[in-house]
C-alpha positions in Angstrom: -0.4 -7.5 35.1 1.5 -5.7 37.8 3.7 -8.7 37.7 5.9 -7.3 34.8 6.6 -3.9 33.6 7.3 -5.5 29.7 3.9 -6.7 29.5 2.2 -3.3 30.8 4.5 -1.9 28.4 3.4 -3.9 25.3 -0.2 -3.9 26.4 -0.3 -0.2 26.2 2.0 -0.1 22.6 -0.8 -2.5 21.2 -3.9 -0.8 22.5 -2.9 3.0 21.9 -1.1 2.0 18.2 -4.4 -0.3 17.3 -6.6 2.2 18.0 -4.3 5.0 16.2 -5.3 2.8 13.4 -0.9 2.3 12.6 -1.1 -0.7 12.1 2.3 -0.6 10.5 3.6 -0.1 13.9 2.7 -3.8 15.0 4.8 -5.7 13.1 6.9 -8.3 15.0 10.8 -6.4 14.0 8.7 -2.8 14.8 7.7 -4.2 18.4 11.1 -5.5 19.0 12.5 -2.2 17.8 10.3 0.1 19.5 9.4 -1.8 23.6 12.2 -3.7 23.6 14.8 -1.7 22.5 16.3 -4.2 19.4 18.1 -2.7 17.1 16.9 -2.2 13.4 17.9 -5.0 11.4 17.9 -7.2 14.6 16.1 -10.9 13.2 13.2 -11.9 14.9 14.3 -15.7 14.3 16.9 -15.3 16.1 15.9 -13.4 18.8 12.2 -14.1 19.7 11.4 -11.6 22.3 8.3 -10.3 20.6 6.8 -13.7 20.4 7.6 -14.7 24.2 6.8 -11.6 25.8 3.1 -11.9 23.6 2.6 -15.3 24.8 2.8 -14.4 28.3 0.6 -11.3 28.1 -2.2 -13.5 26.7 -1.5 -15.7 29.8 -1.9 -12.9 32.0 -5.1 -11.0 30.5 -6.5 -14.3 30.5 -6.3 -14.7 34.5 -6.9 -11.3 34.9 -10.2 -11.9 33.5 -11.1 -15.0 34.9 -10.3 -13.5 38.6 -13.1 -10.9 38.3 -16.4 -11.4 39.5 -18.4 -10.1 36.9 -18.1 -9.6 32.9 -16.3 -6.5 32.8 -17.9 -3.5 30.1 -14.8 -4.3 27.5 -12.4 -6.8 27.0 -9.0 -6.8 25.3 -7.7 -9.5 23.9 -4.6 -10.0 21.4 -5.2 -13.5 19.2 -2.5 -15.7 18.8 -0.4 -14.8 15.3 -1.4 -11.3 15.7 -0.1 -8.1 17.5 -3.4 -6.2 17.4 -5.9 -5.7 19.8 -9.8 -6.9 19.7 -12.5 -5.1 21.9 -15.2 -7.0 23.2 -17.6 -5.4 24.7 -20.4 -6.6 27.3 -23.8 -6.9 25.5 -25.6 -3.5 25.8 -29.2 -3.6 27.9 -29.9 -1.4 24.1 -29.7 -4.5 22.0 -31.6 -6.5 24.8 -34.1 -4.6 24.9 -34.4 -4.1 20.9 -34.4 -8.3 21.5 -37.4 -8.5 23.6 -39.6 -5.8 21.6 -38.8 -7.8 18.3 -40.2 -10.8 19.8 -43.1 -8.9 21.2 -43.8 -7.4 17.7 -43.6 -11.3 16.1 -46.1 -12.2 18.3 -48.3 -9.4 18.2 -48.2 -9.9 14.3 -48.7 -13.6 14.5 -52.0 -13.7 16.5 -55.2 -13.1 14.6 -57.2 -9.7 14.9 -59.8 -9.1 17.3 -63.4 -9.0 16.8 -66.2 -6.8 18.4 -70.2 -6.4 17.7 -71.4 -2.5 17.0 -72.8 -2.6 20.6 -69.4 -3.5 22.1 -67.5 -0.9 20.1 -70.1 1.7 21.2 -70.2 0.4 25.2 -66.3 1.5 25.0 -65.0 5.3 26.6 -63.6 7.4 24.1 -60.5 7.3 26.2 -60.3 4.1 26.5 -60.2 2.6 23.3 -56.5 4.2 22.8 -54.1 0.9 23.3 -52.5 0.1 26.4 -48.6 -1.0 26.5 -47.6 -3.3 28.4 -45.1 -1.9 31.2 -42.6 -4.2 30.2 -42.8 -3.1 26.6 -43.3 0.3 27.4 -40.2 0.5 29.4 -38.2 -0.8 26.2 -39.3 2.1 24.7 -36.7 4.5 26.3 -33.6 2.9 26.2 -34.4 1.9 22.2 -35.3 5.5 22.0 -31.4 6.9 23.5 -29.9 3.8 21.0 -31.8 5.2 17.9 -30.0 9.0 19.0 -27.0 7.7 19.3 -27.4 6.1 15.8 -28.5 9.3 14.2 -25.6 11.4 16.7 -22.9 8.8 14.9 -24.4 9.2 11.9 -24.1 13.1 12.0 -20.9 12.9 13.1 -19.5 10.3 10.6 -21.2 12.9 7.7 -19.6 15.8 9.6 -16.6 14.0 9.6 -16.2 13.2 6.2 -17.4 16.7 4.6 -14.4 17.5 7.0 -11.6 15.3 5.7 -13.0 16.6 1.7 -12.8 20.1 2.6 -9.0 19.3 4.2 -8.1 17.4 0.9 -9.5 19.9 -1.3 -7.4 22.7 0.7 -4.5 21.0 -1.2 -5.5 19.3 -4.1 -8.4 22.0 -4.6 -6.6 24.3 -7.2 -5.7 21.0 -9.6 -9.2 19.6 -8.9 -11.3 22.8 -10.3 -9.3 22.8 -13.2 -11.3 21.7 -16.3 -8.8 19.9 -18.0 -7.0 16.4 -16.9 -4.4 16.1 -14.7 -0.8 14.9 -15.5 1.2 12.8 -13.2 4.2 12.1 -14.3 6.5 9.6 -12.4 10.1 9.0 -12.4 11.9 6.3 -13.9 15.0 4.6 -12.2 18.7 4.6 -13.3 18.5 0.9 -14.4 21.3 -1.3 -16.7 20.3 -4.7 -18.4 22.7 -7.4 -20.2 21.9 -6.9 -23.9 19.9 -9.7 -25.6 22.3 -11.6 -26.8 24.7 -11.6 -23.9 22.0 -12.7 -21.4 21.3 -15.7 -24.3 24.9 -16.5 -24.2 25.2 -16.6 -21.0 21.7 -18.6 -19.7 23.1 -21.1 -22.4 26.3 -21.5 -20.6 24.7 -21.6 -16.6 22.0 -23.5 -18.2 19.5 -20.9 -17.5 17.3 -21.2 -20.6 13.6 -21.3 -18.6 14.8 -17.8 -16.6 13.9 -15.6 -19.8 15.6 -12.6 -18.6 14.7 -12.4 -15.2 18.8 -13.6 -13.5 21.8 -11.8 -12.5 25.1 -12.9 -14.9 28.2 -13.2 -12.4 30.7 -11.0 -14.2 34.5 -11.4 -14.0 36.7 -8.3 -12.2 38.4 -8.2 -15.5 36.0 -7.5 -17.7 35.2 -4.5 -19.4 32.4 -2.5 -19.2 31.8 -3.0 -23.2 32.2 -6.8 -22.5 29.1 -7.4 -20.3 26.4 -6.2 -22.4 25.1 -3.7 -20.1 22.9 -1.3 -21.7 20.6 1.7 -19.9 17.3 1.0 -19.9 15.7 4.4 -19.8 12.1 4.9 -18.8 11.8 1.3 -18.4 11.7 0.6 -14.6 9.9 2.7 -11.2 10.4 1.7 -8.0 7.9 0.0 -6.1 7.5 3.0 -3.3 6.3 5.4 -6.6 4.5 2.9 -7.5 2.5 3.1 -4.0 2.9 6.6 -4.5 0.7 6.9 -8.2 -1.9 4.8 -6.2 -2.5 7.2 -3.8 -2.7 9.9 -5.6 -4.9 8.1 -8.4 -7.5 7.3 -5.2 -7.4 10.4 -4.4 -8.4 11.8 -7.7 -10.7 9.1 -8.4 -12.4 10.3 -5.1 -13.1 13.5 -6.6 -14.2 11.9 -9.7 -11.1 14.0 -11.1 -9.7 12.4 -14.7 -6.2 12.3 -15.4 -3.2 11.0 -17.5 0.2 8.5 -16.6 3.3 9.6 -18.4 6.8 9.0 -17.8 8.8 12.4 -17.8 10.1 12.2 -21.7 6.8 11.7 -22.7 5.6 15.1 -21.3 6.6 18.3 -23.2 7.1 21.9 -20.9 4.0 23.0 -22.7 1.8 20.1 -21.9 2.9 21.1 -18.1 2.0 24.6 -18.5 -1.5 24.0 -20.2 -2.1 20.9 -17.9 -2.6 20.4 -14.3 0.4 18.4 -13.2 1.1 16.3 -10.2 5.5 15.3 -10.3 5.8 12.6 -8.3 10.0 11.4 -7.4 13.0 13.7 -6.7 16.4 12.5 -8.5 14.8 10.1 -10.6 12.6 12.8 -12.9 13.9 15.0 -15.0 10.8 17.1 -14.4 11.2 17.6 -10.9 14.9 18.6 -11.3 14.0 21.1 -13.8 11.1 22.7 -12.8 12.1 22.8 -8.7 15.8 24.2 -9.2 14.6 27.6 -8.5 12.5 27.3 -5.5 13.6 27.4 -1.8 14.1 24.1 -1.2 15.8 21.9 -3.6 17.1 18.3 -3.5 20.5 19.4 -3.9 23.2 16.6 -3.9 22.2 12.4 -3.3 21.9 12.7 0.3 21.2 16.9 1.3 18.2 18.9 1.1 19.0 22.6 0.9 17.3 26.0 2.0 18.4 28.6 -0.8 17.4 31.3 1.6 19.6 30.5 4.2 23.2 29.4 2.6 24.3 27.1 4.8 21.4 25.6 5.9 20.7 21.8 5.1 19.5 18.8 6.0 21.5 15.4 5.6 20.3 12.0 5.1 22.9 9.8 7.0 22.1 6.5 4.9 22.9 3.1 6.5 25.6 0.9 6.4 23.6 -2.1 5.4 20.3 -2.3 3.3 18.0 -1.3 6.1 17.2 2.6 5.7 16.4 3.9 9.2 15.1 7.9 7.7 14.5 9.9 4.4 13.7 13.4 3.7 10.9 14.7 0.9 9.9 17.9 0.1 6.2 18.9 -1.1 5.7 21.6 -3.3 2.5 23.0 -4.3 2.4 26.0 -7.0 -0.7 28.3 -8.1 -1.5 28.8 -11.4 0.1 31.9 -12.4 0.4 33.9 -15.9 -1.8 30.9 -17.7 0.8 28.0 -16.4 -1.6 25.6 -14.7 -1.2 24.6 -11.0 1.0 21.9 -9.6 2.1 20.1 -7.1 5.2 18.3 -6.7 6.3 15.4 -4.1 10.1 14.3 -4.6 11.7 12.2 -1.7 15.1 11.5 -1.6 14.7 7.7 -2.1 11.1 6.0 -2.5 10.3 5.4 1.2 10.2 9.6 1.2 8.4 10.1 -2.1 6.1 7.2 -0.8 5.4 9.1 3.1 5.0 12.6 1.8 2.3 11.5 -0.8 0.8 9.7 2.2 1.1 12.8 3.8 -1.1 15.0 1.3 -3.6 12.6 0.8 -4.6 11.2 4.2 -6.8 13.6 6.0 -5.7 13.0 9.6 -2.3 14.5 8.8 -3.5 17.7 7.0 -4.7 19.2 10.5 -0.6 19.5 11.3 -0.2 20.8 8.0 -2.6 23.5 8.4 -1.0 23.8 11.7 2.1 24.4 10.3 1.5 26.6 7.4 -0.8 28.8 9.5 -2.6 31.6 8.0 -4.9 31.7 4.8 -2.4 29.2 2.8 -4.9 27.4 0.7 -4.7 30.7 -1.5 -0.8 30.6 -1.6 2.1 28.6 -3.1 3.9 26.2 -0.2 6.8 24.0 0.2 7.3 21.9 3.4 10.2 19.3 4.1 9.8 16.3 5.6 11.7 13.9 7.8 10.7 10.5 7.3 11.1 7.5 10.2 11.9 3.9 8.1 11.6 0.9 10.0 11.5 -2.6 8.1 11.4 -1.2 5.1 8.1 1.1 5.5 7.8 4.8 6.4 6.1 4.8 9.5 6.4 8.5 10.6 6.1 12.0 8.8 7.3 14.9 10.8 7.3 18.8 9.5 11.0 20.6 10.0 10.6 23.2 7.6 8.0 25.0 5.5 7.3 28.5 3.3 4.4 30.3 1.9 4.5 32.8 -0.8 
């Protein structure tokens, strides 16, 4: 392996990124991106410097192993057609031991019971007649013993572990989920035209597009009029896919607290259904909601592509969008209000565009980032109001980082 810096470099991506458990981060385009310095949108098909470079590190861990003189406590190995690492490890002397006392016990069982006249029984010392183990078995004893610890030690720390990550979800979503009544989650709808009916018959008559139903995109001329096309706005009718991911991660997370709740698009909820209901706003732009009810706050979504601070004029932060249709970042900002003068809590997660609504919902509801949000926040904030921003990495079409550049607590 000392052969080539590339392959020590991908060996160590692939280990430390599979057991991270981001697995998002070993994609083929990612790899290429990330150890060998490709640019975004570079294509894989083209350029197959992922796939080579992976083929030769198999080749190498392969001899590596085969050169050792003994079977080695773990193994890694990366299968062909996948960029994540396996872990085999050397069979313990635990499990060969918990082998040998199984048999013992089979045949122990299998062989028929001893029998003994009253005279026999009563020739016998008191101290004797307590069973002997055999030393072999005997010996089994103490390494099944430190296995059966370790089980229970895993087992306390798994239970430990997940009373933990509750107690970190419930920091946030605590003052929603002791609310007796459901909570609302209203999601954005996107700024969507359609042909009309009967312009999208017209026309899949004339292209011969009768088995499409609706599902084509008419070519329109550069000198027709807008009236002309048929467009119409089709309000509340279509979400994008990202809030999509977005309601079923918040939806688990309720479900995990047994916690019941309500879907509505945003003209489907009144201001005094929001104020009597717990409410969860998920999308920035695209609901109404969100718009309204965050204009006031310190941070605010304030033009398609800026994030302001209203206590610092001046201050902002600017998504620079690409060129192309690969987005490289996003920005979100999370909100979470108390309930105050009888208006139920909330909590609101608005990204610029879906990848940030999408990461920052990810954010709140994944345990192992809510240490850095604690972090961050600092004091005794699951008692106050909070709004954070987040800046959001994009690779491929996926958020795959979530970073903290500004927060507030009142």
């Amino acid at each position: 392996m000392r052969t080539t810096l590339q392959c020590q470099t991908l060996l160590q991506y692939i280990v430390e990124h599979t057991l991270s458990g981001e697995t998002s981060l070993l994609r083929e385009r990612v790899i290429g991106k990330e150890v060998f310095g490709r640019r975004p949108d570079y294509e894989p098909g083209e350029d197959p410097v992922v796939r080579i470079r992976a083929a030769d590190l198999r080749k190498r861990l392969a001899l590596y192993y085969q050169s050792l003189s003994s079977t080695p406590d773990v193994r890694i190995d990366v299968p062909s057609g996948s960029y994540r690492a396996n872990f085999i490890w050397k069979e313990s002397e635990v499990e060969t031991a918990v082998s040998a006392l199984a048999g013992q016990e089979l045949q122990l069982a299998a062989a028929p019971p001893a029998t003994a006249s009253t005279s026999e029984v009563a020739a016998v010392h008191p101290l004797e007649s307590a069973p002997r183990l055999d030393r072999k078995v005997h010996l089994t004893i103490v390494p099944i013993a430190i296995a059966v610890l370790f089980l229970l030690a895993a087992l306390s720390v798994a239970l430990f572990l997940h009373g933990k990550n509750d107690r970190m979800l419930r920091a946030v979503w605590g003052p929603l989920l002791d609310s007796p009544k459901p909570i609302l989650i209203s999601i954005g709808s996107n700024a969507v035209y359609r042909v009309s009916d009967d312009k999208a018959d017209e026309y899949s008559r004339e292209n011969h597009l009768e088995n499409s139903g609706m599902e084509f995109f008419p070519h329109f001329s550069s000198t027709q009029t807008y009236g002309s096309t048929g467009l119409q706005p089709a309000e509340n009718s279509f979400v994008a896919l990202g809030d999509v991911a977005t309601v079923s991660e918040v939806v688990a997370t309720l479900a995990h607290f047994s916690k019941t709740f309500q879907e509505r698009f945003p003209n489907d909820i009144s201001f005094a259904e929001v104020r009597s209901n717990p409410t969860v706003l998920i999308g920035g732009f695209n609901n109404s909601m969100t718009r309204e009810l965050s204009r006031n706050l310190r941070f605010v979504l304030a033009a398609r592509n800026r994030i302001e601070d209203r206590n610092q004029p001046g201050k902002v932060w600017e998504l620079h969008a690409s060129t192309d249709s690969h987005d490289t970042e996003d920005y979100a900002i999370v909100t979470r209000i108390l309930r105050h003068d009888e208006v139920e809590p909330m909590i609101i997660v608005a990204g610029m565009g879906q990848y940030g609504t999408l990461a920052a919902t990810d954010f709140i509801c994944q345990p192992k980032s809510l240490d850095e949000l604690s972090r961050s926040l600092g004091g005794d904030w699951q008692k106050q109001n909070f709004q954070m921003v987040l800046r959001i990495k994009v690779i491929d079409f996926k958020p795959v980082s979530t970073s903290i550049i500004a927060t507030y607590v009142w």
